[in-house]
C-alpha positions as a Markdown table, in Angstrom:
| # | Residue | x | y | z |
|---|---|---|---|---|
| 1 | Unk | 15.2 | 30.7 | -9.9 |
| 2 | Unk | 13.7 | 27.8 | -12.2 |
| 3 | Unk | 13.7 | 28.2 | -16.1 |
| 4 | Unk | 10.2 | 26.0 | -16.5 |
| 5 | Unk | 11.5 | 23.7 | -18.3 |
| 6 | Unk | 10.2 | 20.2 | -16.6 |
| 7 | Unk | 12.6 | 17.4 | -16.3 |
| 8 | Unk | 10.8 | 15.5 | -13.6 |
| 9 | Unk | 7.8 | 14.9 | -12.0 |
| 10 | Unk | 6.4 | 13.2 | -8.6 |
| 11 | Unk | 3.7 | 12.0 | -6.3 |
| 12 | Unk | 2.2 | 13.3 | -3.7 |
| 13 | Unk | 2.7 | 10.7 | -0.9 |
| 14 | Unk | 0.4 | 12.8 | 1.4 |
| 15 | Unk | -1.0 | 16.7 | 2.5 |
| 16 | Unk | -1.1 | 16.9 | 6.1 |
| 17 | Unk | -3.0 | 19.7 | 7.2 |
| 18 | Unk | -1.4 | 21.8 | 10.2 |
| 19 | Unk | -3.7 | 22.2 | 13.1 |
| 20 | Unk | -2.3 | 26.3 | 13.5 |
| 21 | Unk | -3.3 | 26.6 | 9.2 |
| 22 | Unk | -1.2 | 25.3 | 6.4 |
| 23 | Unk | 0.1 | 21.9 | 5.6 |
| 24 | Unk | 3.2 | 19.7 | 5.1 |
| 25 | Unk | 3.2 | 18.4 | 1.3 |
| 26 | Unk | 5.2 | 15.2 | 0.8 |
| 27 | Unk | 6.1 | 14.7 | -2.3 |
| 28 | Unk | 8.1 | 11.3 | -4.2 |
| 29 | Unk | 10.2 | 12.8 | -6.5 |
| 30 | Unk | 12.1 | 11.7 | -9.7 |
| 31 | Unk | 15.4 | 13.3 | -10.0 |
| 32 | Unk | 16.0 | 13.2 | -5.9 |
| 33 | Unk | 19.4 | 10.6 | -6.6 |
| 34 | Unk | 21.1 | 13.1 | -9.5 |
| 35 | Unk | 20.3 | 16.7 | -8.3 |
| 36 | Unk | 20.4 | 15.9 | -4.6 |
| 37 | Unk | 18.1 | 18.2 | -2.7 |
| 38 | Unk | 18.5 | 19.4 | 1.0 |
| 39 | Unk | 16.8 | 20.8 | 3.5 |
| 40 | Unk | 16.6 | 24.9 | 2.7 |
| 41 | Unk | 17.1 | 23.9 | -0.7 |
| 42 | Unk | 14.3 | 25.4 | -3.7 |
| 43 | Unk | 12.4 | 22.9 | -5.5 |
| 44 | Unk | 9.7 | 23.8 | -7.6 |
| 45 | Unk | 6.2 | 22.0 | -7.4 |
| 46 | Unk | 3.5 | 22.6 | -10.1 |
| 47 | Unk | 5.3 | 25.9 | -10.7 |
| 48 | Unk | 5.7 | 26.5 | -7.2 |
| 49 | Unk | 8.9 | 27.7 | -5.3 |
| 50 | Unk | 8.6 | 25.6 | -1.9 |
| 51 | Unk | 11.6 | 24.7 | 0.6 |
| 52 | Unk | 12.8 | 21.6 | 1.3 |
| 53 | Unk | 12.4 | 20.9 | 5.1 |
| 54 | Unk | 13.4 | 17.3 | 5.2 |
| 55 | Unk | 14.5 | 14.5 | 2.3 |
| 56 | Unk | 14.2 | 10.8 | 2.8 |
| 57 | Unk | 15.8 | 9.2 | 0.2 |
| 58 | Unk | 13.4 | 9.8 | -3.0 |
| 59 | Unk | 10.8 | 11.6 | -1.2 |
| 60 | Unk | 10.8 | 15.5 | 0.2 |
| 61 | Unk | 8.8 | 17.2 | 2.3 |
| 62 | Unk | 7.6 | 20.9 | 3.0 |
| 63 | Unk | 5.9 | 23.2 | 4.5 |
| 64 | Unk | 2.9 | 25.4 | 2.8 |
| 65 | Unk | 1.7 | 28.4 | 4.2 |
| 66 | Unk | -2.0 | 29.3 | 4.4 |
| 67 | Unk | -0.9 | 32.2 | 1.6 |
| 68 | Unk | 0.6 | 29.7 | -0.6 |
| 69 | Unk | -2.6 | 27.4 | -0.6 |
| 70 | Unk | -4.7 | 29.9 | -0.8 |
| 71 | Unk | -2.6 | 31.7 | -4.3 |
| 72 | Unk | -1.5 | 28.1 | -5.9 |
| 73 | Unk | -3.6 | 24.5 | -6.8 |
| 74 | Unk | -1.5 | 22.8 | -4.2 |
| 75 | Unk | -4.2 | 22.6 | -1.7 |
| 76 | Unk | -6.0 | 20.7 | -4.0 |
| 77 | Unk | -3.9 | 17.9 | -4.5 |
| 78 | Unk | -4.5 | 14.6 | -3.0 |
| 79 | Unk | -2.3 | 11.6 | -2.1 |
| 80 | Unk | -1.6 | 9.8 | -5.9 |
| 81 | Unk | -1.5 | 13.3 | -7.6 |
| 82 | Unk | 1.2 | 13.9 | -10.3 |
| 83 | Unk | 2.8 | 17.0 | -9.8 |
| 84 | Unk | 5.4 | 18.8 | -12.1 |
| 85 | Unk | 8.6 | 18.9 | -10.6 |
| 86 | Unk | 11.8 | 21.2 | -11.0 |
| 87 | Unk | 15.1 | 21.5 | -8.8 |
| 88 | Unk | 16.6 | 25.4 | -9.1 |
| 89 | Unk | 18.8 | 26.3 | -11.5 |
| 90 | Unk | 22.5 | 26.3 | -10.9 |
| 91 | Unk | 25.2 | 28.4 | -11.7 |
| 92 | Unk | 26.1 | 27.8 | -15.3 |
| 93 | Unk | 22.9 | 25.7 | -16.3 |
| 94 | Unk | 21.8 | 25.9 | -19.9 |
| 95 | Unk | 18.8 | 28.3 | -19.8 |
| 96 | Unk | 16.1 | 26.8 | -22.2 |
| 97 | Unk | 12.7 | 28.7 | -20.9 |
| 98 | Unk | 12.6 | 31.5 | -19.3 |
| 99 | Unk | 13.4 | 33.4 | -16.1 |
| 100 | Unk | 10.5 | 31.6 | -13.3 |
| 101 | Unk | 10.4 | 32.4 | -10.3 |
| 102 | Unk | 8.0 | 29.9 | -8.5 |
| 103 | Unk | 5.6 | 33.0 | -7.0 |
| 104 | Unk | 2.5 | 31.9 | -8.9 |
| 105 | Unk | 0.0 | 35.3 | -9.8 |
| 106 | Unk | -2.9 | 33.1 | -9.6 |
| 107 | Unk | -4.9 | 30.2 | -10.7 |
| 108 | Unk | -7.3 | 29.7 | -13.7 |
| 109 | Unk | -9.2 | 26.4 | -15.2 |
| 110 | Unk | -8.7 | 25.0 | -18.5 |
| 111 | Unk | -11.7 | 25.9 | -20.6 |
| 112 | Unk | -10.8 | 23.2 | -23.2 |
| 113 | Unk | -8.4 | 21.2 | -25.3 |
| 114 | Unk | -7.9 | 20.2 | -28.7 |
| 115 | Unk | -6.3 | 18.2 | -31.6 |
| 116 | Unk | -3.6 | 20.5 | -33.2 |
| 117 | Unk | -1.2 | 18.6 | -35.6 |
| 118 | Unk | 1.2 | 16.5 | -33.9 |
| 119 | Unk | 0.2 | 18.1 | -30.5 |
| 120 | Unk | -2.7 | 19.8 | -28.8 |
| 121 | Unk | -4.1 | 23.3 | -28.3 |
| 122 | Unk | -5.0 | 24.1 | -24.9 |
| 123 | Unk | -7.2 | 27.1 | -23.9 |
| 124 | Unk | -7.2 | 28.7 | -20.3 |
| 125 | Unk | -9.4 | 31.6 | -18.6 |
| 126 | Unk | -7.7 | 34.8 | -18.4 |
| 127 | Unk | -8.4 | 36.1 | -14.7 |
| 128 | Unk | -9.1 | 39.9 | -15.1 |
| 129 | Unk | -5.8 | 41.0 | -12.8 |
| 130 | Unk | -3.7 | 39.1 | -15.4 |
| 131 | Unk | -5.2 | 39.5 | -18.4 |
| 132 | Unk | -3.2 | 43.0 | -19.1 |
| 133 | Unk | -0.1 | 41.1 | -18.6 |
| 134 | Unk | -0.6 | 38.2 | -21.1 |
| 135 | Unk | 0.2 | 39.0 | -24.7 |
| 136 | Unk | 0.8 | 36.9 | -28.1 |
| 137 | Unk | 4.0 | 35.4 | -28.6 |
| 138 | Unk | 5.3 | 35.8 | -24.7 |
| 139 | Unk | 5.9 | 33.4 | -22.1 |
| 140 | Unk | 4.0 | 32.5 | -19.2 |
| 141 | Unk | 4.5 | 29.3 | -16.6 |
| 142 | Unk | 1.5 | 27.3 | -17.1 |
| 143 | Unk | 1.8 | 24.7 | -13.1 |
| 144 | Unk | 5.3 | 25.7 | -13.8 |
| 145 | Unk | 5.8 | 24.8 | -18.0 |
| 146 | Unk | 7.6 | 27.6 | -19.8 |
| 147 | Unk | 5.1 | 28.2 | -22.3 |
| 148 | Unk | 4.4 | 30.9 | -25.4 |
| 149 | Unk | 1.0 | 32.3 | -25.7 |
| 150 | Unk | -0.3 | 31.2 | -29.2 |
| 151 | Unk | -3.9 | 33.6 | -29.1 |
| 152 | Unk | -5.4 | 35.6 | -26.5 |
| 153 | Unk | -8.4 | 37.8 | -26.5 |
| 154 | Unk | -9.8 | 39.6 | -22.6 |
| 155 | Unk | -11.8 | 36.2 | -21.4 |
| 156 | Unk | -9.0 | 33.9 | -22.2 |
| 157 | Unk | -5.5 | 32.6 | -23.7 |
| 158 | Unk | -4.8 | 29.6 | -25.5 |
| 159 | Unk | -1.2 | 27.5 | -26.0 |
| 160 | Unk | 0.0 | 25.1 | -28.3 |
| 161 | Unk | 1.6 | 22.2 | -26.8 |
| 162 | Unk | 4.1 | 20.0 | -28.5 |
| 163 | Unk | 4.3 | 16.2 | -28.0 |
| 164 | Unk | 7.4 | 16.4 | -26.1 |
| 165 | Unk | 5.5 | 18.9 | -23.5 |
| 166 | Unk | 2.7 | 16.6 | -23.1 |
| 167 | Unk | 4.8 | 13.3 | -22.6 |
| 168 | Unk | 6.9 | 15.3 | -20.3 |
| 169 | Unk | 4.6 | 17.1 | -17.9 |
| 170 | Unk | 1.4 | 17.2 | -16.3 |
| 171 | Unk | -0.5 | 19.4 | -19.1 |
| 172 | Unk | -1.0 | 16.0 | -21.0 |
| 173 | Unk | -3.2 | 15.4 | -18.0 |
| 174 | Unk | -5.4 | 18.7 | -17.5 |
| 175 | Unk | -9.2 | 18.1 | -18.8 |
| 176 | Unk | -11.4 | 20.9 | -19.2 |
| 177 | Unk | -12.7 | 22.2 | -16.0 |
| 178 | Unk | -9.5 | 21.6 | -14.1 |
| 179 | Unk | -7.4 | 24.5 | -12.3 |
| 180 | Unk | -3.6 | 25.2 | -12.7 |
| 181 | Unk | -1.0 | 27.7 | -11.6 |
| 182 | Unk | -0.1 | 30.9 | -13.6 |
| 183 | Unk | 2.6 | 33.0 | -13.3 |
| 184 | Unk | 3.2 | 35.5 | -15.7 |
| 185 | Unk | 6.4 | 36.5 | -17.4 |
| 186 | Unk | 8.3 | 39.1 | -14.5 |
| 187 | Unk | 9.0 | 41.4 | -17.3 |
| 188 | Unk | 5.3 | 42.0 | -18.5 |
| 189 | Unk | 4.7 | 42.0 | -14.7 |
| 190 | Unk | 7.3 | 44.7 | -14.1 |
| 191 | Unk | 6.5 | 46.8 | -16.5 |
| 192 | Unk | 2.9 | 47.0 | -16.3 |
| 193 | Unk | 3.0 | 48.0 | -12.9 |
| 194 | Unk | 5.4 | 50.5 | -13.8 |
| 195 | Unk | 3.4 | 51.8 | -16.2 |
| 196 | Unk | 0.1 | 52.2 | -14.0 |
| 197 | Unk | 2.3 | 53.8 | -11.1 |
| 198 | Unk | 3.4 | 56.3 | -13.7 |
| 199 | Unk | 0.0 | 56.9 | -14.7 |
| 200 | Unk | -1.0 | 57.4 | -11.3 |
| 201 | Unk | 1.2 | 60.6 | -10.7 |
């Protein structure tokens, strides 16, 4: 369980693809001296819940199954990528965000980006299995940022990002065009599948 609220963030030091499919990520991460990660422990990487499977002093390893690459960005990344990063929540842990779980619904690109007062204004596709489950005013994990929705309409969604958001992560980072993780908030997801199954009776 992660709350999306990003206190570190890494580089990938390499994606080694597996000859039987998926890959081993390698990641450096911040934060690997105070939180102390080991193997079978949860981190979360761009908003996705991965195992540790070995850790070398600041850098971790794991292994990604065809189904994550396939749901999730991290196929995409490259050696030299920065990569939001987020060690599981502890017992008694101040709970800023919201309840993430690191199972990303699916990935979208950023349609575009601009000035808002102090921060920006960020506008993302809406891909047509989520779009029921994104409303105004509730959270979603944008590559795994507790976010709110600030506007949404059936094509798309749009958030407003304060300075300390884009300093932070790697949102200060996404151009137009790119692609990032989505997961949705569990309760919308919950209760709009229990309201179709209902339906369906």
């Amino acid at each position: 369980m992660f709350s999306g609220l990003i206190g570190y963030r890494g580089t990938v030091v390499a994606l080694e693809e597996r000859a039987e499919g998926g890959a081993t990520l390698r990641v450096r991460c911040e934060g690997v001296e105070q939180e102390a990660p080991a193997a079978k422990d949860s981190v979360a990487i761009d908003g996705v819940c991965l195992t540790v499977v070995a850790a070398n002093a600041d850098t971790l390893a794991f292994e990604v199954v065809p189904e994550t690459l396939a749901r999730s960005t991290l196929g995409e990344r490259a050696a030299g990528d920065t990569v939001n990063v987020e060690y599981a929540l502890r017992v008694g842990d101040r709970l800023g965000g919201h309840f993430v779980y690191g199972h990303v619904d699916g990935v979208a690109s950023v349609v575009g980006r601009v000035r808002e007062g102090q921060g920006e204004r960020i506008r993302i596709e809406s891909p047509p299995a989520l779009a029921p489950m994104i409303a105004e005013k509730a959270f979603i994990a944008i590559d795994g940022v507790s976010l709110t929705v600030a506007g949404v309409n059936e094509r798309w969604f749009e958030i407003a990002l304060i300075p300390e958001t884009l300093a932070r992560t790697t949102l200060g980072a996404r151009p137009a065009g790119s692609r990032v993780n989505l997961e949705v908030d569990p309760l919308a997801r919950y209760s709009y599948h229990a309201v179709r199954a209902a339906g369906d009776r």
